[in-house]
Structure formats: C-alpha cells, structure tokens
C-alpha positions in Angstrom: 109.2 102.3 99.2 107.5 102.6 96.1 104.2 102.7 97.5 105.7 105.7 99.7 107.0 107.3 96.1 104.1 107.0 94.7 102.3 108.8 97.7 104.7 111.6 98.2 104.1 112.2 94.1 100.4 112.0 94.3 100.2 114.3 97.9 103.1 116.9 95.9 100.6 116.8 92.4 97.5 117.5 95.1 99.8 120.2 97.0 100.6 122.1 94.0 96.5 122.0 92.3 95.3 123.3 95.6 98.1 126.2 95.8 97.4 127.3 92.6 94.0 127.9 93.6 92.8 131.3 95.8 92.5 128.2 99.0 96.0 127.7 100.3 96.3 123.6 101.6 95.8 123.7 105.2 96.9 121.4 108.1 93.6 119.0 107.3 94.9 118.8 104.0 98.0 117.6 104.8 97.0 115.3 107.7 95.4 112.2 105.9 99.4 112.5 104.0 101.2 112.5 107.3 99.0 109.4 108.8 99.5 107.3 105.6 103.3 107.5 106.1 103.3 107.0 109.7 101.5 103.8 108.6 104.2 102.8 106.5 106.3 103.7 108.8 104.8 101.2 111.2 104.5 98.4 108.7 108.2 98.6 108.2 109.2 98.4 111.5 107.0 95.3 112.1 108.0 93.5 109.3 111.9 94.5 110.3 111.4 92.9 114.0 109.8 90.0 112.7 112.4 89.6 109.9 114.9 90.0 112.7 113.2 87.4 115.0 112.7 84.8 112.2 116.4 85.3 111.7 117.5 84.9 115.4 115.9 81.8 115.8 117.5 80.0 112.9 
C-alpha cells in the first residue's frame, strides 16, 4: 500500500507539471500509471491466495 501511495503521489505531481504546460497528459501518459497498479494489483492477489493456501493447510 505504500508503494501504491507513493505512486499515486508521484503520477498526481507528474499529472499536475504536464497540465500546467500548453501539452495536456494524454492516454500514453497515463498508461505506464494504470499498468503499474494493475501489477500491484496482481501481486496482492497472489500473495492473498498463497497466504490463504498456507493457512488451509495448517
């Protein structure tokens, strides 16, 4: 979670510079955000089910 937080802050801080600019942030610019989290996403789910099926078996 706080590798998530620290994302999220970093992509917001990125977000804001490049909207300040004259280039708006575009879908490419928010892609490389959106695939980070879904590996996090992923991570957490495999560590849950193994957590789960280290627990089932004791």
């Amino acid at each position: 979670m706080i590798l998530s937080g620290a994302q999220s802050v970093l992509a917001g801080g990125y977000m804001i510079s490049r909207s300040i600019g004259t280039v708006a942030p575009t879908i490419l610019d928010v892609a490389p955000y959106a695939g980070f989290g879904a590996f996090y996403f992923l991570l957490s789910a495999i560590w849950l089910v193994a957590r789960a099926h280290r627990s089932a078996r004791a």
